[in-house]
N, C-alpha and C positions, 0 to 999 in steps of 0.2 A: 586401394581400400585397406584399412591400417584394420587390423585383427583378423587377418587373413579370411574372412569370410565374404568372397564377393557377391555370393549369392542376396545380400541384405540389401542393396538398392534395390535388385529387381522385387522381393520381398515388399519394399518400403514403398515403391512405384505400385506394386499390384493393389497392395491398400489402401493408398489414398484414389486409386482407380474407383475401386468399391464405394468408397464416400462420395468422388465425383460423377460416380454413372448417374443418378437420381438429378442431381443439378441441369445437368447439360443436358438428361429427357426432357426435365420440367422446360428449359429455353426451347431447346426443337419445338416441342409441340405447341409451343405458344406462338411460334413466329411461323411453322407450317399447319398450324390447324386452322388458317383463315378470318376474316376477321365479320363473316357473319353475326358472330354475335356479341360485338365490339362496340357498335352503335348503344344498343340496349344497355349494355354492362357500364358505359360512359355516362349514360342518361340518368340511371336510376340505381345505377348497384356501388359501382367504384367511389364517385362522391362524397354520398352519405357512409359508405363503411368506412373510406378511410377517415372523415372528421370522425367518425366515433372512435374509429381504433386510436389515432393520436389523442383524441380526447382523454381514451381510455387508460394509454400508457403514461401519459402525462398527470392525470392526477393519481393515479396508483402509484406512480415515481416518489411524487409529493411523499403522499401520506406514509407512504416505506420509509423514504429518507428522514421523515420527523418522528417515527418510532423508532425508528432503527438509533437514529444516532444519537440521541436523547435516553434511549434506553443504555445504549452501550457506553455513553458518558457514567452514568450511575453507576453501570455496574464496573469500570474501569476508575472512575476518580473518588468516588465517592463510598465511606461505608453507613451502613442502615441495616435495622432487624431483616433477616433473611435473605441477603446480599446471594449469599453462596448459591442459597437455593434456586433467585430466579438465575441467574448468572447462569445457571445450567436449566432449566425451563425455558425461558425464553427462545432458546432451540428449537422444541419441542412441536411450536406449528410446523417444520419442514416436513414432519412425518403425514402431516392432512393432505393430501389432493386437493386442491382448486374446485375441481367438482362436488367433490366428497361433501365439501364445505358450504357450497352452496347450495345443496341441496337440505344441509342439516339449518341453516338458516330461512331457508324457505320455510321448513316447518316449524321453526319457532316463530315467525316473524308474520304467517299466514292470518286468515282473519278467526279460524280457530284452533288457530297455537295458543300455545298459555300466556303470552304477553298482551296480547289482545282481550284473551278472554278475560283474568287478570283485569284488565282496563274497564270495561264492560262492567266487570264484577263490582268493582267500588264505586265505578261514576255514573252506575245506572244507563248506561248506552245499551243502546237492543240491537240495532242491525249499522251494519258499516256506514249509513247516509247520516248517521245522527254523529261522528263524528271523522277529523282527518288522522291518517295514522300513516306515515313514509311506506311507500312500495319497495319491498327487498326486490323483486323484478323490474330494474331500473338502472342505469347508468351509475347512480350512486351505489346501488347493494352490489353491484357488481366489484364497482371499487373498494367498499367497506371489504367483499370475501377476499378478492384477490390479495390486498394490499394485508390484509390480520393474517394470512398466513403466505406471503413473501418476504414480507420486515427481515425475516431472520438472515437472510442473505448480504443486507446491509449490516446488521448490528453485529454480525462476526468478521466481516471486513473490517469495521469501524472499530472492537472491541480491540482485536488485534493490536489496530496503528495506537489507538488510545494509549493500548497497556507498553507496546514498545516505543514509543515516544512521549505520547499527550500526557503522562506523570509529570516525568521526571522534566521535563519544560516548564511544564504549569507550575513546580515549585520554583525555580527560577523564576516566574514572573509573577507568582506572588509577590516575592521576596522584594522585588521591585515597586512594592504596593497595589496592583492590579487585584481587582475584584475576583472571586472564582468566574462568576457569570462573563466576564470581559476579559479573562483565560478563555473561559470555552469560545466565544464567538472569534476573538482577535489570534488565537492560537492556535488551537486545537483542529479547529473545525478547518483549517486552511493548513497545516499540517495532512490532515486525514481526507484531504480532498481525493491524491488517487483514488484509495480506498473507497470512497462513495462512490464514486465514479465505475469502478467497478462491480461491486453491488449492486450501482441504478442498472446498472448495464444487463446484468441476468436478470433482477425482477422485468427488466421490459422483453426480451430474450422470452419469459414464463408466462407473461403474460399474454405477447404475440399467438405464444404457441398452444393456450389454453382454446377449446372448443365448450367442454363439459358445461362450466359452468357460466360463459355467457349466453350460451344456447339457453339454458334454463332462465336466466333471469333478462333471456330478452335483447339481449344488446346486441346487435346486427355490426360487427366486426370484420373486418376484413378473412381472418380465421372461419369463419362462420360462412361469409359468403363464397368461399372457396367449397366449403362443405355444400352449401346450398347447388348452387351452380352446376355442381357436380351432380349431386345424388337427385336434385329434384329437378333438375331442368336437363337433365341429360347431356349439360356442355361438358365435353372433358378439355378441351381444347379451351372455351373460358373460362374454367377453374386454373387452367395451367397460366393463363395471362394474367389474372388475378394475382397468381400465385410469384409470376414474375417482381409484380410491386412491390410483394412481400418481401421476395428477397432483396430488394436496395437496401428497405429499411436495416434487412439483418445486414448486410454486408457493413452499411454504416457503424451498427451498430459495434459489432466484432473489431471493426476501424479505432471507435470509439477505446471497446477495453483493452487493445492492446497496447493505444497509447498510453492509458492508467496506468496499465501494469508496469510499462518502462519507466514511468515517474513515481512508481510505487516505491521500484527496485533501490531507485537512486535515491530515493528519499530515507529508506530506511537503512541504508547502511550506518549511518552517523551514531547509531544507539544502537545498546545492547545491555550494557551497562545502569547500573541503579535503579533498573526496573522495580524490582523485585522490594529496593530500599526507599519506594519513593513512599510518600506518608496519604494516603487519603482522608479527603475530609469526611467528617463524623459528623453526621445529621442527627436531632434530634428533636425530640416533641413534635412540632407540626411541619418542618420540613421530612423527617423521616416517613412522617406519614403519606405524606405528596409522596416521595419517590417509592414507598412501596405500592401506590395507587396505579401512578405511569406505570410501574414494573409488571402489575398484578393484569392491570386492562387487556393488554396485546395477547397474555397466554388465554385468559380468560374466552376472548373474542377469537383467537386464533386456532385456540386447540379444545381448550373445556366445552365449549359451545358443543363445536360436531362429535368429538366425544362423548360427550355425554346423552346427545341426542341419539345418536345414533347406536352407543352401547347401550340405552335403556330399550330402545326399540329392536335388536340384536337378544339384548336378555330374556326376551318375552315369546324370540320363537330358534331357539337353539336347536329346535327340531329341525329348522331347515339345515342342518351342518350334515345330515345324513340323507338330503332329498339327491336323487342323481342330478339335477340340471346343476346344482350346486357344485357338486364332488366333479362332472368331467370339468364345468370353467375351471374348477381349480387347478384340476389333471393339465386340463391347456396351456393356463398360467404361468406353472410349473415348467412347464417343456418347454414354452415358448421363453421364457425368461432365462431358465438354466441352458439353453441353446447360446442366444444372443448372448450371453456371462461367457460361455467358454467362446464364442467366436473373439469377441471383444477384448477377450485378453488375449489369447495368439494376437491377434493385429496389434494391438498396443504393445505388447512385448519386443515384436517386432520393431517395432517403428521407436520405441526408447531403446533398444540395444543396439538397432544401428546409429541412433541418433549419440551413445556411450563410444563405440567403439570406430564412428569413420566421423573426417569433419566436411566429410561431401556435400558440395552444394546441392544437390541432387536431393540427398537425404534432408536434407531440411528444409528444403522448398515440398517434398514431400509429405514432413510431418506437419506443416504448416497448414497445407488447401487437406490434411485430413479433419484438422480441427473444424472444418464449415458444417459438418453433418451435426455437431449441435445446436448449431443457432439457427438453423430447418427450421420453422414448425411443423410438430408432425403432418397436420394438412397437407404442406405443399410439399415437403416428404414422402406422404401417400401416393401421390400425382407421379412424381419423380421415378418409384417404384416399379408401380403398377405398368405405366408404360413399359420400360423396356421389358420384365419379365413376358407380360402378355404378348409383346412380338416373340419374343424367343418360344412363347410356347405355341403359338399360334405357325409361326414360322418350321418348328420340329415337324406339329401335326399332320401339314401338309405336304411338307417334305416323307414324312412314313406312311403317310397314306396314297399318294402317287406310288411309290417305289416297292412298299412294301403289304402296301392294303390295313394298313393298324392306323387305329388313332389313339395317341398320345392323352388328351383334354389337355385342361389345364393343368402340367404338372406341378409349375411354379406359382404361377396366378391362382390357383384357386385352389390352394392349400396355408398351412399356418407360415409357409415358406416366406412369403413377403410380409410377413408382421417381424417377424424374425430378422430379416434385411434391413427394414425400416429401422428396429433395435439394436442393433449392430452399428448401423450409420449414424443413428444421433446419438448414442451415449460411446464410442469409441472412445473421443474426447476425455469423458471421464475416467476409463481405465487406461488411458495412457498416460494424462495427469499423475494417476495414481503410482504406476507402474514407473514414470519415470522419476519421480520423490522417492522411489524405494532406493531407485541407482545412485540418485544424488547423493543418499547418504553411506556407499562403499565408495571405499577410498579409490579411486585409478589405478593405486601400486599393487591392488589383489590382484589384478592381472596382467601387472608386469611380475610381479612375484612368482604366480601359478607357471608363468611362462620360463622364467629362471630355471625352476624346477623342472622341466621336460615337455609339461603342457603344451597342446595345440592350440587353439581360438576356441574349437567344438570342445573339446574337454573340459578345458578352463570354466564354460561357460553352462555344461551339463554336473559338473562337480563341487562348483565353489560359488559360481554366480546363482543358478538357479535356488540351492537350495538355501541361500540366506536369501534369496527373494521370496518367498512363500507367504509371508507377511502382507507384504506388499502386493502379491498377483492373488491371495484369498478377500485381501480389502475390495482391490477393485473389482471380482468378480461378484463382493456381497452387493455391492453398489448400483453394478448394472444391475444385476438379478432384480433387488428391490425397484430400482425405478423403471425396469422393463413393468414390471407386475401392474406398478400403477398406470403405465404409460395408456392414454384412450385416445389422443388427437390422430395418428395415424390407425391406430389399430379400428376404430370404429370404421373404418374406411375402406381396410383392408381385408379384412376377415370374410374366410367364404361364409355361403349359407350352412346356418345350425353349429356354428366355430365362434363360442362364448369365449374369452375370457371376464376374469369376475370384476375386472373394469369396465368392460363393456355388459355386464350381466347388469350391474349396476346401473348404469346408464338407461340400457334397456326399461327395467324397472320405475325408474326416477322421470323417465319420458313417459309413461303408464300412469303419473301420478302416485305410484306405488312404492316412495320411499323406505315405509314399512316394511315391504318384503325384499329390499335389497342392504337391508341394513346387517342382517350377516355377512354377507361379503365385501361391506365396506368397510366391517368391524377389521376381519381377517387384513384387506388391505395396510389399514391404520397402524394393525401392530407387527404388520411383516415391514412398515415403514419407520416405524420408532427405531427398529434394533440401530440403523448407522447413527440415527440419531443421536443416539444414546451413547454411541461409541465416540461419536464427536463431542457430544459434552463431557466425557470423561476425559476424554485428550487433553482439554482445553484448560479442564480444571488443573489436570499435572502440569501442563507449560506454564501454566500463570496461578 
């Protein structure tokens, strides 16, 4: 083990443990829970969920990939009045929930929201039979939410390859006589292929893994029927087999973006150079206007929409920011988020320092099956959970009350403890991402150097490594924090009784028909989501 720290396999082995206990409960108890209710779930549940769920991920794919890459064409090849400005808005849906979003559409979109009403008002319509108007509770409105605020995943994959290749080629083949438009199609787009590819990859990954808001507009997903199953038919054993299906798709899926990414790798070595000198084209009069239109729609629909509805309806009762059921989900929030932040970075820390410091096969077959706990959907994550704690706490119980005459309860199962496990497991991934971009960028020779000097491995690594990482383990702890807060597909699942957080407070409310009254804590949400947001659009602007 090269930096004399042998203790870091078993380390790197214990954690990716923690990410696979949940997996391999969800397989147990799908293949020992019987298949009683196997018949039924084949007949009338599995079928129809998964055409919809493929329905689903398949045109949300679509509509991403034609915002995304369309939008990130514009703002990488082409200049027009306020380029800069969307350039860094079009970000800005990431900060929405899925849910969040579909709920602030439902009430614009209702029969009296103000677009309806609105309709009514000019064309003399009195009640909905006098005329037709698209149901946001639908396979389509589902697609229209998911898809306005997923884009952004692709259009920063795709901005990227644009701005490090797709220039400085395209003026080469201008030069060669080619049209911009037959650049983009014949070049560009097949240049930036990884890049989509991993993109579609997480909007389908996001989409898998949403509950929130296809629950609300209706669409019976495989997601949804795991939730079902579970809570309202009392199968845990046919949520868990469901939940098995689920995982091919992700395993596929994860298959899928690693390929991308090794074709990314190799793709992009070639350039680096005259980025920066490449010339874009300059729109104007009525093309300028078109791409400020494309540019404008996506934030509009993605972000100003729920925004705006839901801050107008937040402004009107600020009073709830001091009611108690508010301030404990927040208290929970809080805990539960800043828990799962610091667990998430020790394991990530871990798992990129030993991945720095040994080239053990061991170690990276490790950090590798750690990356599965984000392509989970929380759902079948919940399943995963819940299982093994509740043996281990049902198994304590019994054991101390034979021996000892005490019962334990639920210590683990019915506390914020398994929401917490569940957050740790699927956003891991992210602070180790994070965590090891920090390492990338110190040189190896700091600690061949630290070592010249006197230094052990623990010194080197408590003196000189950790504290120029700080950067680096404060990013990935804002990151989990924030997407723990928003996190609802496992937690609504997991959470004991009267154990809000203010994602599922919100839900709660939005299931109630009560969007009004949950529109302060979905404001709070929104702008505790913006902050990385916003850090990534400024990143983005200094590299390019």
């Amino acid at each position: 083990m090269a930096g004399g720290h042998p203790g870091l396999a078993a380390a790197a082995v214990l954690a990716c443990t923690i990410v696979l206990v949940p997996v391999v409960a969800i397989i147990w108890l799908a293949i020992s829970g019987g298949g009683s209710d196997w018949p039924h779930l084949m007949a009338n549940v599995i079928p129809r969920a998964t055409i919809r769920t493929l329905s689903l991920v398949a045109m949300t794919g679509t509509a991403t990939c034609i915002t995304g890459i369309i939008t990130a064409w514009l703002i990488a090849s082409c200049d027009f009045p306020a380029r800069r400005f969307f350039s860094a808005a079009l970000v800005l849906p990431l900060a929405i929930p899925a849910y969040l979003s579909a709920y602030a559409f439902g009430e614009l979109f209702t029969f009296t929201g103000p677009i309806q009403s609105l309709l009514r008002f000019f064309i003399g319509f009195k009640t909905s039979r006098d005329y037709w108007f698209p149901d946001i509770r639908s396979l389509g409105g589902a697609v229209l939410v998911l898809s306005s605020v997923l884009y952004p995943y692709i259009y920063l994959a795709c901005r990227s390859m644009f701005l490090m290749q797709g220039r400085a080629t395209a003026d080469v083949a201008r030069t060669l006589g080619a049209s911009p438009w037959r650049v983009f199609l014949k070049v560009q787009i097949p240049m930036a292929r990884p890049a989509i590819m991993v993109g579609l990859t997480l909007v389908a990954m996001e989409t898998l893994n949403d509950i929130g808001a296809v629950e609300f507009l209706g669409v019976q997903t495989l997601t949804f029927s795991i939730f079902d199953t579970w809570l309202n038919r009392g199968s845990l054993a046919g949520a868990a087999q469901i939940a098995c299906i689920m995982l091919v798709f992700v395993v596929l899926l994860m298959l899928i973006e690693r390929a991308a990414r090794r074709r990314q790798r190799f793709s992009s070595q070639k350039t680096t150079a005259a980025v920066h000198d490449a010339v874009r084209l300059k729109l104007k009069g009525w093309q300028a206007g078109v791409a400020v239109s494309i540019c404008a729609l996506p934030i509009l629909l993605g972000f100003a929409v729920p925004f705006l509805v839901l801050g107008d309806y937040a402004a009107k009762r600020l009073h709830q920011l001091f009611e108690p059921r508010l301030l404990k989900a927040l208290i929970n929030s809080i805990f539960v988020s800043a828990t799962a932040a610091i667990l998430t970075v020790l394991l990530g820390f871990v798992l990129a320092y030993a991945a720095r410091t040994s080239r053990s096969r061991l170690i990276t077959i490790a950090g590798r099956l750690s990356s599965i706990g984000y392509g989970v959907p929380g759902t079948v994550l919940a399943i995963g959970v819940l299982f093994p704690l509740a043996g281990f706490d049902n198994g304590l119980d019994a054991f101390l009350r034979q021996h000892a005459g005490i019962s334990t309860g639920l210590l683990l199962s019915g506390t914020g403890f398994a929401i917490i496990y569940a957050c740790t497991v699927r956003f891991l991934t992210m602070a180790e991402g994070s965590i090891e971009a920090g390492f990338q960028k110190l040189s190896p020779h700091l600690d061949m150097a630290a070592r010249t000097l006197g230094r052990n491995g623990s010194q080197t690594l408590w003196s000189v490594l950790i504290p120029m990482m700080r950067p680096a383990v404060l990013s990935a702890a804002l990151l989990v924090f924030i997407e723990s807060m928003k996190e609802l597909s496992a937690t609504i699942m997991l959470r004991p009784f009267n154990f809000n957080t203010l994602a599922t407070l919100v839900y709660e409310q939005a299931s109630r028909a009560k969007v009004e009254d949950a529109s302060v804590a979905a404001m709070i949400i929104v702008i505790a989501g913006m902050i990385p947001v916003i850090l990534v659009s400024r990143s983005l602007d200094r590299a390019h």
